[in-house]
ChimeraX commands (.cxc) that place a marker at each C-alpha (Angstrom):
marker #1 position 25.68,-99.97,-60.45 radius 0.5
marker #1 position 27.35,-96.52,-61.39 radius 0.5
marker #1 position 30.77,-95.60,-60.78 radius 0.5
marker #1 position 32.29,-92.92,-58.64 radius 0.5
marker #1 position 31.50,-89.26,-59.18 radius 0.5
marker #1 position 33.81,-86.98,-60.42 radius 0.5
marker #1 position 33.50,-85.45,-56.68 radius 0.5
marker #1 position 34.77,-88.98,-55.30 radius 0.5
marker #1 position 37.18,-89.54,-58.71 radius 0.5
marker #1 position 39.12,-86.60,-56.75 radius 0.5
marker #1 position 39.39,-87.32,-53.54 radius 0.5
marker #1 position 40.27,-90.52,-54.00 radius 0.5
marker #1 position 43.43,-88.98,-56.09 radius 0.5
marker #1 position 44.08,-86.94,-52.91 radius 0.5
marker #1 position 44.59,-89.55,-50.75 radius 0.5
marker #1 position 45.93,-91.36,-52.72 radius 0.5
marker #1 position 48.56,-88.91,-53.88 radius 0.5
marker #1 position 48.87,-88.08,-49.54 radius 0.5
marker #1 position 52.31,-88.60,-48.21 radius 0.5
marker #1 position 52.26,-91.96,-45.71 radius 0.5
marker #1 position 54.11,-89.99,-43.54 radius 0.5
marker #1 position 55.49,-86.54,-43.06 radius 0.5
marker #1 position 58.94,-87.03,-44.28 radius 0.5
marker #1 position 58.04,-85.75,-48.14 radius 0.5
marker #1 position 56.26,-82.74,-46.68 radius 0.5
marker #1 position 59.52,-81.97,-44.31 radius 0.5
marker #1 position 61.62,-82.53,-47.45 radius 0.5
marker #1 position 59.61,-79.95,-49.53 radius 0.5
marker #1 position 59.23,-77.24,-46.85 radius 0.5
marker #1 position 63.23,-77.52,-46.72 radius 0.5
marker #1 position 63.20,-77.47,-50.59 radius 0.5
marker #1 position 60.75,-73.98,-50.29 radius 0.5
marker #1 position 62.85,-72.75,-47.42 radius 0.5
marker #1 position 66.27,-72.97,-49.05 radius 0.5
marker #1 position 64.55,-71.66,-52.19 radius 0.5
marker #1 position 63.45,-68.41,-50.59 radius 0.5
marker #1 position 66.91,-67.97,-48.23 radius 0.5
marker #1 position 68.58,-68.40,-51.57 radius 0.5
marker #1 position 67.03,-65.57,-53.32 radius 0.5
marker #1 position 66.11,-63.28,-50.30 radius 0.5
marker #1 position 70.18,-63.10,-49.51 radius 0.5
marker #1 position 70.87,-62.78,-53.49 radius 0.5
marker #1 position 68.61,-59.63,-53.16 radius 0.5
marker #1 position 68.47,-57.81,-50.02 radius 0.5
marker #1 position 65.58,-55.17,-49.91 radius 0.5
marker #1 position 65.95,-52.30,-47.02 radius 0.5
marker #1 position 62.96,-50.91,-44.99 radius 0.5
marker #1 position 62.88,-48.19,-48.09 radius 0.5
marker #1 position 62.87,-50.34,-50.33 radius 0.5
marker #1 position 59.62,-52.49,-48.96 radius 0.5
marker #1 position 57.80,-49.30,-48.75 radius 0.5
marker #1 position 58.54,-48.18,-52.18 radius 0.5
marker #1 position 57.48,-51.78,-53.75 radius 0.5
marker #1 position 54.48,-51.58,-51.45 radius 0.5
marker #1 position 53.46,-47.95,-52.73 radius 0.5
marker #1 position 54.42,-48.94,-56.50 radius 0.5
marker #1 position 52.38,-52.52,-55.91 radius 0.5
marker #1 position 49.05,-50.87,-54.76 radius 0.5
marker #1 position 49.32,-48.18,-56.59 radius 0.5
marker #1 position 49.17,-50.20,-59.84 radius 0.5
marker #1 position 46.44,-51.83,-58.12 radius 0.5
marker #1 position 44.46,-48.47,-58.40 radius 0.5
marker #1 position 44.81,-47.68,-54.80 radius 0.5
marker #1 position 45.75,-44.41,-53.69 radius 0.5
marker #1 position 48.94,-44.71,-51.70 radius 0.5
marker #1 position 50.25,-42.09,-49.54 radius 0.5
marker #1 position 53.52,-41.91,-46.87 radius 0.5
marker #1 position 53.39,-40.11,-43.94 radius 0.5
marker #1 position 54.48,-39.98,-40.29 radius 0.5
marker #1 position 53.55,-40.63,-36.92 radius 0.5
marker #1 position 52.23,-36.97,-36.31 radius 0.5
marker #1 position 50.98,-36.49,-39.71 radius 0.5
marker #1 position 48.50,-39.09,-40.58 radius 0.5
marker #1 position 45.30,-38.04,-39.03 radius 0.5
marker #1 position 45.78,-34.68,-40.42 radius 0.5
marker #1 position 46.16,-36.14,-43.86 radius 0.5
marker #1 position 43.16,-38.81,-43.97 radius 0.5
marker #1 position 41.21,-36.08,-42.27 radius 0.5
marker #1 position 41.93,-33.41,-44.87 radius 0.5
marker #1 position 41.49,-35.85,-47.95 radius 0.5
marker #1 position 37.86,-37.22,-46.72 radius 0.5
marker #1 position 36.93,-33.89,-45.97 radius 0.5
marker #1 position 37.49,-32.86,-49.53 radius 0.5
marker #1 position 36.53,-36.48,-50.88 radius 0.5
marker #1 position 32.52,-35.56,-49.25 radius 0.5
marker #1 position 32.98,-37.93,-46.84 radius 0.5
marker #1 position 30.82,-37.48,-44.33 radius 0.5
marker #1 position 30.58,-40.86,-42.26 radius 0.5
marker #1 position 32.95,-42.67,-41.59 radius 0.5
marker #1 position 33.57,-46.02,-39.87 radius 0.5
marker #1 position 36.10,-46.89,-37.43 radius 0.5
marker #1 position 36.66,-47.90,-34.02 radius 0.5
marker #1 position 37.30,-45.64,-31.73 radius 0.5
marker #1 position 38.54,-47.88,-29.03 radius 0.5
marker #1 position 41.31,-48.40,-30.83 radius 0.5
marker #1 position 44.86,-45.78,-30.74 radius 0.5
marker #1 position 44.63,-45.15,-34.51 radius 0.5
marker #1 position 40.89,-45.03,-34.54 radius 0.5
marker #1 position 40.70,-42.27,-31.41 radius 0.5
marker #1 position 43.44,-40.27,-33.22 radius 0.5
marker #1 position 41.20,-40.11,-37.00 radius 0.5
marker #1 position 38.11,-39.36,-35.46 radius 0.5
marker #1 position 40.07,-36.69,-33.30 radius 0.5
marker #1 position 41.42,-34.97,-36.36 radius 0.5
marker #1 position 38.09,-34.87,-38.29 radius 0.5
marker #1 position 36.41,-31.52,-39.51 radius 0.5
marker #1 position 32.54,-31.21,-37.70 radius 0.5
marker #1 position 31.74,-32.07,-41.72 radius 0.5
marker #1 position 32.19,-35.63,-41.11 radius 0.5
marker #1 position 30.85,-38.16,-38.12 radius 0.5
marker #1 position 32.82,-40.99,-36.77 radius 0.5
marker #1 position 30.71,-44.09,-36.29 radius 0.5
marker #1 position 31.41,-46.71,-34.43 radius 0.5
marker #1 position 30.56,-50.90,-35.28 radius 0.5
marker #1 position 28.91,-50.95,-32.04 radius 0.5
marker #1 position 25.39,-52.74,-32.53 radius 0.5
marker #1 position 24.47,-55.93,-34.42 radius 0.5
marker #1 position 24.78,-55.49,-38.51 radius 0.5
marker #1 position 21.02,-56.77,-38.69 radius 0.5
marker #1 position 19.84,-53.71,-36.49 radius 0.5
marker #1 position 21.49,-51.16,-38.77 radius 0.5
marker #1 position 22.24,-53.15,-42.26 radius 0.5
marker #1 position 19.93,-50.16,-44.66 radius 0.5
marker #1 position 21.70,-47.03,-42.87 radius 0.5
marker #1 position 25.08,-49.14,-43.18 radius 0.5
marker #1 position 25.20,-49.73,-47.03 radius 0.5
marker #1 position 22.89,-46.20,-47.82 radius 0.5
marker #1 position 24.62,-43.75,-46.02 radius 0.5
marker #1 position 28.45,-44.50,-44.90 radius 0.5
marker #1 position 31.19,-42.98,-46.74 radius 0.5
marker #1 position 33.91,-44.94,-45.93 radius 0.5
marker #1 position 35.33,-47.44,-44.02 radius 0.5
marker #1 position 38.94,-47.35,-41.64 radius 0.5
marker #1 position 41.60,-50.28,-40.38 radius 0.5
marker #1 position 44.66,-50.73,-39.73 radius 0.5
marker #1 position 46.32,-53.46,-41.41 radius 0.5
marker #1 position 47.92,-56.27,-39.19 radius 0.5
marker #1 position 51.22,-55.98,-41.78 radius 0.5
marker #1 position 51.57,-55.47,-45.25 radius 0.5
marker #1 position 52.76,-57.79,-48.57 radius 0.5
marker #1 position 55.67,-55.54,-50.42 radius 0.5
marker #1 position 56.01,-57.31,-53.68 radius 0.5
marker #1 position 52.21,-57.60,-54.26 radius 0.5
marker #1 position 51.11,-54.80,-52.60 radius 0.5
marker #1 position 49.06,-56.68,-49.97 radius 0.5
marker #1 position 47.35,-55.86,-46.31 radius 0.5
marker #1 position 47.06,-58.37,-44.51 radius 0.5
marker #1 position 43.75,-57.77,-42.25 radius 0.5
marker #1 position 42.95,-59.40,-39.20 radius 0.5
marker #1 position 39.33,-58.25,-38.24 radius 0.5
marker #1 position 37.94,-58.24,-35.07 radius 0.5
marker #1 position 35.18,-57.24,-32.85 radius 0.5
marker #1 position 35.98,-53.67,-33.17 radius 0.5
marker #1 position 36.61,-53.75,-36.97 radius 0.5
marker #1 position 34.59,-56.55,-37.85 radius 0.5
marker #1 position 35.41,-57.51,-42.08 radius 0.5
marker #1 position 32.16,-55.56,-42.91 radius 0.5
marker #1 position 34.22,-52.12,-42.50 radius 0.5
marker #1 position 36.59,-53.23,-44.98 radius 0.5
marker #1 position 34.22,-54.37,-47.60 radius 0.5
marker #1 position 30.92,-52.56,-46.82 radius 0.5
marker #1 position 31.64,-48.94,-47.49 radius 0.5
marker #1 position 32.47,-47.28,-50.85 radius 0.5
marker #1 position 35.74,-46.25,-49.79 radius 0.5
marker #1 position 37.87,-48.44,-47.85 radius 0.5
marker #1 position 40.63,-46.67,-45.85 radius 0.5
marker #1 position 43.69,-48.08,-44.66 radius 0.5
marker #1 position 46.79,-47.81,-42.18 radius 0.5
marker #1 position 49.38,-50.09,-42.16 radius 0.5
marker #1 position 53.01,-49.41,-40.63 radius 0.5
marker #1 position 56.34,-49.55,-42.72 radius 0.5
marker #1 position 57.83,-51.79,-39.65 radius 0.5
marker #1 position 55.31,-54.56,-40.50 radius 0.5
marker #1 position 55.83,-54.75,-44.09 radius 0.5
marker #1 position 57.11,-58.30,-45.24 radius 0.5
marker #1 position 58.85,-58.85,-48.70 radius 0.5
marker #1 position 56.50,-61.42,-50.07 radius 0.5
marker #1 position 53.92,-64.17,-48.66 radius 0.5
marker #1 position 56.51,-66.24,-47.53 radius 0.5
marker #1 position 58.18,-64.04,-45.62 radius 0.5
marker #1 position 54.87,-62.95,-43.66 radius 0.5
marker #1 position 53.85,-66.31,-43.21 radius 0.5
marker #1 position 57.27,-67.23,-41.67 radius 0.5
marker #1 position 57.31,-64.14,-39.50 radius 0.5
marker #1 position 54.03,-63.91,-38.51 radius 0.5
marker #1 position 54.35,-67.95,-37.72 radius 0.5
marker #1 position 51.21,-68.79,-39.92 radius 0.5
marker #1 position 51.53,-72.47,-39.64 radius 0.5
marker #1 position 50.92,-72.90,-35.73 radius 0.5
marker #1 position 47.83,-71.09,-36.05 radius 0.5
marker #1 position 45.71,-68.38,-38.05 radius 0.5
marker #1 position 42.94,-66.11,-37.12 radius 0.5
marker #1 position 39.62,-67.69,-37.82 radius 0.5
marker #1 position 39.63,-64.69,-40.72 radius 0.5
marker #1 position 42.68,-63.10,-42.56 radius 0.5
marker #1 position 41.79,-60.82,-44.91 radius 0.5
marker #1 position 44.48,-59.80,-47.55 radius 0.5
marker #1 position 43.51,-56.83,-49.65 radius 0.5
marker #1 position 45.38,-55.49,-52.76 radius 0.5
marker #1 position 43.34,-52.66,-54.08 radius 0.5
marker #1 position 39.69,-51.97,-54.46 radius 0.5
marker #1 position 37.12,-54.16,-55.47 radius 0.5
marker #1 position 37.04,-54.80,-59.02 radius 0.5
marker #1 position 35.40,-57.55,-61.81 radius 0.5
marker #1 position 35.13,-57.74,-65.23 radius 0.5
marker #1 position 32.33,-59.39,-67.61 radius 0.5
marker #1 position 32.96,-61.92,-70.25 radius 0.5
marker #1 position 33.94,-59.30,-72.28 radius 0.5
marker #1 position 37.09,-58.72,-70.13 radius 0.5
marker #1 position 35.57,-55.38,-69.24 radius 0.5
marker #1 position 37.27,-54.09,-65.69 radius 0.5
marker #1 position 34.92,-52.70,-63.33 radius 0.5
marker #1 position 35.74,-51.39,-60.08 radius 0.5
marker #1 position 33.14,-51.61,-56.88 radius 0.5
marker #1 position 30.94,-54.45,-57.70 radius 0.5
marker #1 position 31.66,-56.57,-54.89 radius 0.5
marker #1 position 33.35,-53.99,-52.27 radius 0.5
marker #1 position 34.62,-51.01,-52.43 radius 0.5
marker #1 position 35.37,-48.69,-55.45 radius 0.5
marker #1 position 38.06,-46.97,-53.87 radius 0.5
marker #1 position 40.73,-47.84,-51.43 radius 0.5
marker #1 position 43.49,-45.09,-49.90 radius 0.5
marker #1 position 46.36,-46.20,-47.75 radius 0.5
marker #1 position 48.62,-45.04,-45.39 radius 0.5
marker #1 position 51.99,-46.22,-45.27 radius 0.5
marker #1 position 52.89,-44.82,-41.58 radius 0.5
marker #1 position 56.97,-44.78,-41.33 radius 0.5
marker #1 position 58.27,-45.77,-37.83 radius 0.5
marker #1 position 60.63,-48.21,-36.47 radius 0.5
marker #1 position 63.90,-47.67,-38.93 radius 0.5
marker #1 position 62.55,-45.19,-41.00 radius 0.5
marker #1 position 60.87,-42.55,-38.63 radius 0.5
marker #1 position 63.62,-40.65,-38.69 radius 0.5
marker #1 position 63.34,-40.43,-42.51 radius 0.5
marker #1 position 59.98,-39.17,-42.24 radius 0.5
marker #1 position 60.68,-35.90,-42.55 radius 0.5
marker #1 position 61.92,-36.26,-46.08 radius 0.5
marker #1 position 59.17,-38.55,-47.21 radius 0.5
marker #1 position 56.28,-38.05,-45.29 radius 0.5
marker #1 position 52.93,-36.81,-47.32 radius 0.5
marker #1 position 54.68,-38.15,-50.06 radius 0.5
marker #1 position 51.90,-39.51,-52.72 radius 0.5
marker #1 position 51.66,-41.45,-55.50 radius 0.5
marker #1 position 49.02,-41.78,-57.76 radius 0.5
marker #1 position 45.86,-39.52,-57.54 radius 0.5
marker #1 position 42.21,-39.27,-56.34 radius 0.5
marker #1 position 40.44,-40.98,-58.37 radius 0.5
marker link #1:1,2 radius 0.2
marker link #1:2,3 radius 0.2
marker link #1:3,4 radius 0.2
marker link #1:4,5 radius 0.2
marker link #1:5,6 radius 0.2
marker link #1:6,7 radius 0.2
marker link #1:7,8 radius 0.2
marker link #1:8,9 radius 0.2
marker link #1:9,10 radius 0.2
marker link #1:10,11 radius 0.2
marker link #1:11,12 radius 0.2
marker link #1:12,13 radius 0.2
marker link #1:13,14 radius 0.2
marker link #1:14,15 radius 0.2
marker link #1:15,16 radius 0.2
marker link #1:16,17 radius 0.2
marker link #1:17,18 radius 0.2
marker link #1:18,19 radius 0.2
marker link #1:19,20 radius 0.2
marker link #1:20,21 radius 0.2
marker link #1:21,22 radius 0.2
marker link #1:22,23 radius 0.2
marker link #1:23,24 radius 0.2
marker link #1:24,25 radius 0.2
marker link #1:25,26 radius 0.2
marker link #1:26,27 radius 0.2
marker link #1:27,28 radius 0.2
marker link #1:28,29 radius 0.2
marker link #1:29,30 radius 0.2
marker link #1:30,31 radius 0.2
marker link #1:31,32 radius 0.2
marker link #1:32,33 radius 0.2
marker link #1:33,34 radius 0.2
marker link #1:34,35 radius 0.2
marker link #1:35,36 radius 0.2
marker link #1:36,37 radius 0.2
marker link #1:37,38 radius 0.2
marker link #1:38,39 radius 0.2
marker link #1:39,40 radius 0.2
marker link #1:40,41 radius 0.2
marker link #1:41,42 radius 0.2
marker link #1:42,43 radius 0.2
marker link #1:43,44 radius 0.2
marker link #1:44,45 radius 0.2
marker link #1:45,46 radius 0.2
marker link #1:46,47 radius 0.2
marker link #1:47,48 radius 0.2
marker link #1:48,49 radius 0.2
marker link #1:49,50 radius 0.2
marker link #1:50,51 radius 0.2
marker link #1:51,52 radius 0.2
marker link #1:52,53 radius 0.2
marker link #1:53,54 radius 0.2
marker link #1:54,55 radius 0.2
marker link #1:55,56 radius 0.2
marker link #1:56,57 radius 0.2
marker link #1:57,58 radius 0.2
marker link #1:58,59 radius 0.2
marker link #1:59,60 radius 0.2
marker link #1:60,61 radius 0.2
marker link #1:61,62 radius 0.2
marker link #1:62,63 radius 0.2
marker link #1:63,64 radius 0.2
marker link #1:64,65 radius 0.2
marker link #1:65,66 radius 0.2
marker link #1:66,67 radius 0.2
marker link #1:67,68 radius 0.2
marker link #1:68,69 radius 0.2
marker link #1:69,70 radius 0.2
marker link #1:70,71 radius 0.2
marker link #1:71,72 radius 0.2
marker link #1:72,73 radius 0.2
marker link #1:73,74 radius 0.2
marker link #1:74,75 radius 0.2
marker link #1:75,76 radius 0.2
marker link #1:76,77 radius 0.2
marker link #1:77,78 radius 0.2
marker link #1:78,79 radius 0.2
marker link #1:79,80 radius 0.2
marker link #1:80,81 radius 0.2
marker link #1:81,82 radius 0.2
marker link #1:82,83 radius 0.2
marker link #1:83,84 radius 0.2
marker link #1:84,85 radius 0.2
marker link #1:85,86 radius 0.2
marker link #1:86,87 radius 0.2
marker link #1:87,88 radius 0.2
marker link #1:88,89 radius 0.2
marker link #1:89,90 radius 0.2
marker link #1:90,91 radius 0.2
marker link #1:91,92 radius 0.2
marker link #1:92,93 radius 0.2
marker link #1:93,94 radius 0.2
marker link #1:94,95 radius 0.2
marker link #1:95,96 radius 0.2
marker link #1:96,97 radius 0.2
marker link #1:97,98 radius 0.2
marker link #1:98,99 radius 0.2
marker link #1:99,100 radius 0.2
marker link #1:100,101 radius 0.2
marker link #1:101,102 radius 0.2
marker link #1:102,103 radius 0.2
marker link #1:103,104 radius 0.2
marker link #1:104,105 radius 0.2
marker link #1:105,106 radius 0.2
marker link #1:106,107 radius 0.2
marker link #1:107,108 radius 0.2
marker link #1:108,109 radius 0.2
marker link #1:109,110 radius 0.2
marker link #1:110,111 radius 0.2
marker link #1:111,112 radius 0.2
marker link #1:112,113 radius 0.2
marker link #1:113,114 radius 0.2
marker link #1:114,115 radius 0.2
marker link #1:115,116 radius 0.2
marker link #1:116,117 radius 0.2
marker link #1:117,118 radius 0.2
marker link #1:118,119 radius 0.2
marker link #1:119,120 radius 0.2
marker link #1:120,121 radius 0.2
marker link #1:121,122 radius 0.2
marker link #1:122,123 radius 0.2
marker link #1:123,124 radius 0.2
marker link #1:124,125 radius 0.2
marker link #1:125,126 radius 0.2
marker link #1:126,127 radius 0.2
marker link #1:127,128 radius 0.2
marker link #1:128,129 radius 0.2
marker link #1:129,130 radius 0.2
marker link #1:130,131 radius 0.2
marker link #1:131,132 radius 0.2
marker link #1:132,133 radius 0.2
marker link #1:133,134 radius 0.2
marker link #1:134,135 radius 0.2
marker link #1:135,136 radius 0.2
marker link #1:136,137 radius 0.2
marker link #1:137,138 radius 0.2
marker link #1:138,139 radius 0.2
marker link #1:139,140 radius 0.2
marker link #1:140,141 radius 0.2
marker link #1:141,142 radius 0.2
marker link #1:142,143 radius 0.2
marker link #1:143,144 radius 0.2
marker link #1:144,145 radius 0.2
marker link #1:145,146 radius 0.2
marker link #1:146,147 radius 0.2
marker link #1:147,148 radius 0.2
marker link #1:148,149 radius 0.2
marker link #1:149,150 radius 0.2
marker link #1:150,151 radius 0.2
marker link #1:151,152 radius 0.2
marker link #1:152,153 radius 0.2
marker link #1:153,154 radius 0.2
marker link #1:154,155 radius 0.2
marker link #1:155,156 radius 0.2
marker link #1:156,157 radius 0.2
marker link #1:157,158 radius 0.2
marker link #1:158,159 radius 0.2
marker link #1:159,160 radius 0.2
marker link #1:160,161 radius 0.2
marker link #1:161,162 radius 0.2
marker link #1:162,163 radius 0.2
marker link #1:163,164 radius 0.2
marker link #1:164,165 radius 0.2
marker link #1:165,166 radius 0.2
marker link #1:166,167 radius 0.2
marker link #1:167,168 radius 0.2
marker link #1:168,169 radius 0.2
marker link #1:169,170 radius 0.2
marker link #1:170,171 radius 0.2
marker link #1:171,172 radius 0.2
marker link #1:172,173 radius 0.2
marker link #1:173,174 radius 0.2
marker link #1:174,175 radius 0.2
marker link #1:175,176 radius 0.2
marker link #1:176,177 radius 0.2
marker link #1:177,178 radius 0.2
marker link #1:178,179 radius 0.2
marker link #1:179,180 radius 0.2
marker link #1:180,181 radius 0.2
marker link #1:181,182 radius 0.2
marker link #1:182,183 radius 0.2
marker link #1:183,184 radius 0.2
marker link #1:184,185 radius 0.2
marker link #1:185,186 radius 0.2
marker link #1:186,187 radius 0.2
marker link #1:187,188 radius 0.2
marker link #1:188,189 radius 0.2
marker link #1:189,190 radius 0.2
marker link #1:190,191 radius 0.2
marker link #1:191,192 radius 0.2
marker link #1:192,193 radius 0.2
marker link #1:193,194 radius 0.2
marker link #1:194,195 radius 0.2
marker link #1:195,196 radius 0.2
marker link #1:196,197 radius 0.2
marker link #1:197,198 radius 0.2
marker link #1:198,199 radius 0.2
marker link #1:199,200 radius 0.2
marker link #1:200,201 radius 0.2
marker link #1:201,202 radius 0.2
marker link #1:202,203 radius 0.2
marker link #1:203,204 radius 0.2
marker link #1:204,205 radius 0.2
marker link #1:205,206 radius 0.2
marker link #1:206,207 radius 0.2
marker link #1:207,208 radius 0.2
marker link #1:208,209 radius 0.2
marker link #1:209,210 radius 0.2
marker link #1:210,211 radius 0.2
marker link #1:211,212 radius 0.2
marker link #1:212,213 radius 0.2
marker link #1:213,214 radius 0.2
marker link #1:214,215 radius 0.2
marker link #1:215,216 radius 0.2
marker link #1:216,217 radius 0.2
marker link #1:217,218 radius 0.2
marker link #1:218,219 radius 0.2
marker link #1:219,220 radius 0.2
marker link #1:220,221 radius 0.2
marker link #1:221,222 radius 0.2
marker link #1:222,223 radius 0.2
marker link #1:223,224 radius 0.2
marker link #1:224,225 radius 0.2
marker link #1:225,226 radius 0.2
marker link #1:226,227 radius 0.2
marker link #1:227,228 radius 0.2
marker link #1:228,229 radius 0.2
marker link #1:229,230 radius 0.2
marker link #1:230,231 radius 0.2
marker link #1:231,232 radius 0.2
marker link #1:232,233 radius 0.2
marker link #1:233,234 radius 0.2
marker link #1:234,235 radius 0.2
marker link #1:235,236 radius 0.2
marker link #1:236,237 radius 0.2
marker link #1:237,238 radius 0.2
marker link #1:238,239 radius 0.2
marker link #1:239,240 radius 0.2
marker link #1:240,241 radius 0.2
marker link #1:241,242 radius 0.2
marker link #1:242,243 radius 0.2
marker link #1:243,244 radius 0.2
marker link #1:244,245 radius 0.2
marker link #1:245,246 radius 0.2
marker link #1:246,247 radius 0.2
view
């Protein structure tokens, strides 16, 4: 008679390895807590600073990263798919951001809606739509990270679907690092059936270790850092602000 497989081998070291009750996992989520508290207060970050390490963080990503304000976003995006040859684009227009873009947009490109079954339109989807907009749930700072929470509106497909994946995401939702959005968004009594987190375009690389981008998603990705809350008074100084460049 054979022996366990290596499948059973494991789990077997899993339970066995399992806590008998939840004392060690209190103890270690104090040990992680204290850790982060520790270094958080050793290194305060202001709202400017998030947004700077969130610009810097995608940007290296090869994201396009631009700041703007309230007022001045839809003019931007619009502007920049216009000249990018953009000329449908998918977002949901039932939504405050999503009414605003497709407001702004030059007759040269058509707002679409994710309104009808993926099956019925799947060919016109992947053949003929430009790009792709959301609006990020909150945003990672030190990685450079949305955090996407789709929905029926702006089902995942938008985000991964189109060539060019365009995204919103407000300065007053940014988070230092994972730990901090998990603690602040509560994480641990209860996630969304599907988070997305997205750090840049889509991008792979053969066994050669040669980077391509848009093999599995979008080749491009442009985002909007909208400042509000704290900041929107500092808009006028940094909005439109870019950094890095079309690629």
């Amino acid at each position: 008679m054979s022996g366990p497989g290596a499948r059973e081998q494991m789990l077997g070291r899993l339970r066995a390895a399992a806590p008998a009750d939840g004392g060690d996992v209190a103890q270690l989520q104090q040990r992680i807590d204290d850790y982060y508290a520790g270094r958080h207060a050793a290194q305060p970050l202001a709202p400017l600073d998030l947004v700077h390490s969130m610009q810097e963080a995608m940007s290296a990503s090869h994201a396009d990263v631009w700041l703007a304000n309230g007022a001045d976003w839809p003019r931007l995006l619009a502007d920049k798919l216009a000249a990018k040859g953009v000329r449908r684009l998918l977002l949901d227009p039932a939504s405050a951001e999503g009414a605003a873009l497709a407001q702004a947009l030059p007759d040269s490109v058509q707002p679409l809606a994710f309104d009808w079954p993926l099956e019925h339109w799947k060919a016109e989807l992947f053949d003929s739509v430009g790009a792709g907009f959301t609006v990020a749930r909150s945003g990672i700072a030190a990685t450079g990270t949305l955090v996407l929470a789709p929905d029926r509106g702006t089902p995942r497909t938008v985000s991964l679907v189109p060539p060019l994946h365009v995204a919103l995401v407000y300065a007053s939702t940014l988070h230092r690092d994972l730990y901090a959005a998990a603690q602040a968004e509560r994480w641990g009594e209860g996630m969304p059936s599907n988070l997305v987190l997205a750090s840049g375009p889509s991008k792979t690389s053969d066994i050669q270790q040669t980077l391509a981008y848009g093999a599995h998603g979008p080749r491009w990705m442009w985002v909007v850092i909208v400042l509000d809350g704290e900041l929107a008074g500092a808009a006028a100084g940094l909005s439109l602000a870019s950094q890095g460049g079309l690629q």
